[in-house]
N, C-alpha and C positions, 0 to 999 in steps of 0.2 A: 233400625240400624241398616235400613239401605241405602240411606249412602253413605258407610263405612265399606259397605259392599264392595259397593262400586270401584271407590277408591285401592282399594285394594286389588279387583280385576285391574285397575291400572298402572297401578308399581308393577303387577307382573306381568302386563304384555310390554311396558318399558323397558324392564326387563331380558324378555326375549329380545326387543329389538337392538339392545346392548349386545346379550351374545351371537346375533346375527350377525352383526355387526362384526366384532370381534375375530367370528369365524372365517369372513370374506377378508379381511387382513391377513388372518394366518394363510388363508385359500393363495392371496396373492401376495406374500412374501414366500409362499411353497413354489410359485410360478414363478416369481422373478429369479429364486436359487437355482430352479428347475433350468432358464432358461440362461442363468450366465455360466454356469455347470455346459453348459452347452459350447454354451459362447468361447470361453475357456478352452473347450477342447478343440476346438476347432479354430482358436489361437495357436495351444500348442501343436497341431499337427502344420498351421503351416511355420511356425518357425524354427522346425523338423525337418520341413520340406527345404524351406529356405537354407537351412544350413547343408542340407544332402545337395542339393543344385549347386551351390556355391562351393562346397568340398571339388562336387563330380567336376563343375568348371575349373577347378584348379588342377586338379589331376588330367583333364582333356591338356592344358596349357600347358601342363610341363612334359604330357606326350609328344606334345607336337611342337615344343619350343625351349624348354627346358635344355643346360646344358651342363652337364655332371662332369667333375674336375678330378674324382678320384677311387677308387676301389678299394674294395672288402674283398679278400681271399676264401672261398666256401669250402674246395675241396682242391687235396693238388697230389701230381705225381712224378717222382724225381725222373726226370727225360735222361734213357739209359744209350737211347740210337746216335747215328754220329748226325756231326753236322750239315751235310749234304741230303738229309733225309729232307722233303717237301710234305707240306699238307694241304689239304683242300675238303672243300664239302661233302660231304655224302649222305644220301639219304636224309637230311636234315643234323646229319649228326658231323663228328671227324675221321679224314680218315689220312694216315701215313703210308709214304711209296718211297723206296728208294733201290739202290739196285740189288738188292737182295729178298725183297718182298714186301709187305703194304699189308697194313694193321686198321683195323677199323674200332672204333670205340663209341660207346655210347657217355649221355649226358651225365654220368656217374663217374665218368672217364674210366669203366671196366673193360679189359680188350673183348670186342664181341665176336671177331672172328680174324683168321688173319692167312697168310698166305706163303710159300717161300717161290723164289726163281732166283735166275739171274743172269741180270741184264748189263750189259755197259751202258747205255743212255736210254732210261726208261722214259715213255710219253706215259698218258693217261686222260682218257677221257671219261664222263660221268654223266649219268642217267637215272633219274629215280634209284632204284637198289643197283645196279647195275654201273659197276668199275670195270672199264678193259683196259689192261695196264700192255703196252707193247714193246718189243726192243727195238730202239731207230735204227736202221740197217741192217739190223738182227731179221730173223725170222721165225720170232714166237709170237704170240699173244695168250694175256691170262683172263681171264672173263671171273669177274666173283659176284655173286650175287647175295651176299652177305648170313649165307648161311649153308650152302653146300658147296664142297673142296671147290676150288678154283679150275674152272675149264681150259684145257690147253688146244691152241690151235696154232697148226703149223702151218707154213706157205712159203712158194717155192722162190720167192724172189725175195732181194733185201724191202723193209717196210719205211715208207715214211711218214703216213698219216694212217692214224686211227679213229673211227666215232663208235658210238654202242649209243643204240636206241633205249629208250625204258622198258621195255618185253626181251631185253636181252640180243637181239638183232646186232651184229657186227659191221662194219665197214671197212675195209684194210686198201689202200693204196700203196704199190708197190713199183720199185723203177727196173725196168730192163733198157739194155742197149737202144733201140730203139721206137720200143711203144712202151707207156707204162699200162699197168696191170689194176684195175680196182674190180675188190670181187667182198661180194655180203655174204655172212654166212650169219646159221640160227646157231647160236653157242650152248643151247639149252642142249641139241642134239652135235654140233659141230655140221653141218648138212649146209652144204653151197648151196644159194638162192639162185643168184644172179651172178654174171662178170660183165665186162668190157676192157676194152682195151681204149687207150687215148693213143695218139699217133706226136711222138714228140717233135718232129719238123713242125709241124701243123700246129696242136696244142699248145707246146713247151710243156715246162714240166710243173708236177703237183706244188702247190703253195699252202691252201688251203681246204678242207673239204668241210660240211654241216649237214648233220643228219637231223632230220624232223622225232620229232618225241616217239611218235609211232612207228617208225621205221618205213613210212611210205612215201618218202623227201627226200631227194640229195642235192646237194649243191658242190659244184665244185669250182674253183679257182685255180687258173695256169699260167703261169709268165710265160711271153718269145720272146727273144730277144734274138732278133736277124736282120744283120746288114746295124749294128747299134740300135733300131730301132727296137723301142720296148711297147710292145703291146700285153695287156691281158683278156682273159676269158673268165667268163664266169655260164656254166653250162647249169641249166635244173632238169631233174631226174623226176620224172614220175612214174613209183614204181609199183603203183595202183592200177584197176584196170582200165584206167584213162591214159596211161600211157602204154599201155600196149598196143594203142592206135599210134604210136608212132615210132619214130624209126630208131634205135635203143633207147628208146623210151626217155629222149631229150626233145622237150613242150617249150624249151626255148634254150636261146645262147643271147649272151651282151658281148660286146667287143668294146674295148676302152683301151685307145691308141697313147701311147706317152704318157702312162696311167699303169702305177702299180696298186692292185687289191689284194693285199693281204690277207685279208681275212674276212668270212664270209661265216652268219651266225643266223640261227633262228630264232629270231626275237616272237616269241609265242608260239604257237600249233603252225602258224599259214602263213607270218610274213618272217621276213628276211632282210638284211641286212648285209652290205657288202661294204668292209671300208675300207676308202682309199686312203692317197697319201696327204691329199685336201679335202676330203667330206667324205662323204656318206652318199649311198643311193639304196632307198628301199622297196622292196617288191612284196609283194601278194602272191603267195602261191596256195588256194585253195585246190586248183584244178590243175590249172596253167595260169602262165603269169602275167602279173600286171603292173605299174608301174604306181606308188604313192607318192612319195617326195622324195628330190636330192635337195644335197645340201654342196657348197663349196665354201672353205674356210679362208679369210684372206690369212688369216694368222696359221701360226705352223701349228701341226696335231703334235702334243708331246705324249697322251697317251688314252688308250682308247677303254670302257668296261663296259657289261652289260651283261643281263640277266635274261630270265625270261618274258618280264615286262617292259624290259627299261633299256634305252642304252647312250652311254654317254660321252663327254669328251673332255680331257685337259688339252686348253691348248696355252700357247705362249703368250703373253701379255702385250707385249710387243710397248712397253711403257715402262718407266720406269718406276713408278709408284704400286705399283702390284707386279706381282710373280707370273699369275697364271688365273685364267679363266675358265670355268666350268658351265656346261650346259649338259642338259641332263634331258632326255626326249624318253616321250611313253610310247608303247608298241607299235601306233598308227604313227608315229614322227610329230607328235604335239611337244613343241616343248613344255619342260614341267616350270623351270626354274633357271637364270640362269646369275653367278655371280661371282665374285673375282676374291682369290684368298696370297698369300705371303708367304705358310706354312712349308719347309720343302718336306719333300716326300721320294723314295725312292721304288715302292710298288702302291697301285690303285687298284679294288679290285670292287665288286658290288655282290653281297649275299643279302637277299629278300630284298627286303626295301632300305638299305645301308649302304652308304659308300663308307670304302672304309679304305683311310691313306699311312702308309704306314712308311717311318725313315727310321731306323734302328730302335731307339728308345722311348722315340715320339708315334701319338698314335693319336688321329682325328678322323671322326664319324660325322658322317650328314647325315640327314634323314632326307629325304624327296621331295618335300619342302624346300628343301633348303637350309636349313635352321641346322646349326649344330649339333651334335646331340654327346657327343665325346668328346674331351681336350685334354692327354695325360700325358706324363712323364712315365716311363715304366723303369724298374731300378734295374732292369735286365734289356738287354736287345729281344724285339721281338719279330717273331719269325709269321705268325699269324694270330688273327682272332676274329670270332664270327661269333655270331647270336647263339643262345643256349637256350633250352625250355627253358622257363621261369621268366618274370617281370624285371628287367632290365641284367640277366644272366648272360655270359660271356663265354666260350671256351677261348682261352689264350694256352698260344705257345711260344716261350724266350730259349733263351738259349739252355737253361736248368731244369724248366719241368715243362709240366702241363697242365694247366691250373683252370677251374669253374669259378670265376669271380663274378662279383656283383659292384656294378656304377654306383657310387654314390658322391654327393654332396653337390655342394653348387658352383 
């Protein structure tokens, strides 16, 4: 019987070689599940990814180009002041002045502090926390810094220009017979820094004045006007210890003959801005001054904005196919953008990075692009509206309340 033996060691290493066999199949159908299990998940995360990238690209596109045609009311509050009352930015939040005192409120629109006087023709300027509300001709000033009573400061002559620095630092311009008076006080304490005097033959008289964030900048602008001729000045103040090497501590003056300068602003920490009646001319004042670019407009300026990065110009179309032209310049004089609309408008004004044009019921935003960003009808006249915390949040004010809305649709 050996070779039945045999035969049979042979079915059974056949056998074996069958579940050998068998095992390397299972081995590599365990590898190919193993490995499309893989494959699979590293499908699904990139078309995961692809969809997050392509969400994120559509949200990038409608921040920077998108244009929203209408609003959702969030919270509101029946407007009880009268109609002469004005508003403006504060602190990032709002705040109301009119001649009986100025209310400050936060993103909830709860009043957060507020103030009483009273003035016949309130001015006001604004500084980080720091509002100095003055009376034109009057001689008070109110200083609040949005949480202890409002500081009162008197002075001895009628006022016509006020600034307030963000550390609380005041500026007051005042006219006498025949010098005028500008004198800085620290409102924290009420404590006169500095004075001088302007000599009105010489000078003419106050137009404009800009104070630097820090309180260590002044600028000032004067009209003469003798013999019909009209000249102005624009003097800078340094009132750091760089300008105490000079003589009242003026690092420089410009003279611009047959040339009115209204207004005079510090576009960032160190440069400056002085605009005329046809452009612009801007300066560098780290130290002492320097000159970066002007500008001359052949078209007439209908109106002028700007912030602390930006500043810009409506001017006249001078065509008859469009209304007005817009050019918008970054703090070195770059233009950003510049482009022609139809839209009328009766105040322009620029908070953060917004223009924002406003004619009673009509209301259109640009962003610094350029690109629209706002185009509404509102069912009331509106009196202001600026950015609010939140993603596309608003404070608006109409003629009935005071309302936190949100932009929506297309």
């Amino acid at each position: 019987m050996y070779n039945g033996r045999k035969k049979t060691e042979g079915v059974q290493g056949s056998k074996c070689k069958m579940e050998s066999l068998s095992e390397r199949n299972e081995n590599q159908r365990y590898e190919n599940a193993k490995k499309w299990k893989k494959r699979r998940k590293r499908i699904n995360i990139l078309l995961v990814t692809v969809v997050v990238v392509i969400g994120a690209l559509i949200s990038i596109w409608n921040y920077y180009t998108k244009c929203y045609k209408g609003y959702r009311v969030i919270d509101s509050i029946e407007r009880i002041d009268a109609s002469i009352s004005e508003y403006t930015v504060y602190d990032d939040s709002l705040m109301k002045y009119s001649r009986d005192g100025a209310v400050g409120f936060n993103g909830k629109l709860d009043m957060i502090w507020s103030g009483s006087y009273d003035f016949a023709s309130p001015i006001i300027d604004v500084s980080g926390k720091y509002a100095a509300v003055a009376d034109l001709d009057g001689k008070e000033i109110y200083v609040f810094n949005g949480s202890d009573s409002p500081k009162e400061i008197k002075v001895l002559y009628p006022i016509n220009l006020v600034r307030v620095a963000s550390q609380g630092v005041v500026v007051v311009a005042m006219s006498r017979e025949k010098s005028d008076l500008v004198q800085i006080y620290d409102s924290n304490n009420k404590e006169l820094l500095v004075e001088f005097t302007t000599n009105v033959s010489d000078d003419g008289y106050p137009v404009d004045m800009a104070f630097s964030s820090d309180g260590r900048k002044l600028v000032t602008t004067y009209l003469n006007v003798t013999n019909g001729k009209i000249t102005s000045k624009v003097t800078f103040y340094n009132l750091g210890e760089v300008g105490k090497n000079y003589s009242n501590n003026i690092v420089a003056a410009k003279t611009y003959d047959k040339e009115i300068i209204s207004r005079v602003e510090f576009i960032g920490k160190n440069n400056i801005c002085a605009f005329g009646e046809k452009g612009y001319y801007l300066y560098s004042m780290r130290q002492l001054v320097s000159d970066i670019n002007d500008a001359t407009f052949k078209r007439t300026i209908k109106s002028i904005f700007f912030t602390d990065e930006y500043y810009g110009f409506v001017l006249e179309s001078g065509t008859g196919k469009t209304s007005y032209a817009l050019e918008l310049y970054d703090s070195n004089g770059k233009i950003k953008f510049e482009k022609t609309f139809n839209y009328p408008y009766k105040k322009v004004y620029m908070v953060e990075d917004e223009i924002i044009f406003l004619a009673d019921q009509e209301c259109h935003i640009l962003r610094t692009n350029g690109t629209e960003k706002f185009d509404c009808q509102f069912k009331s006249p509106v009196s202001y509206i600026m950015p609010a915390e939140g993603y596309n949040h608003y404070m608006l004010v109409d003629d009935n309340s005071i309302s936190t809305i949100k932009i929506v649709g297309d």
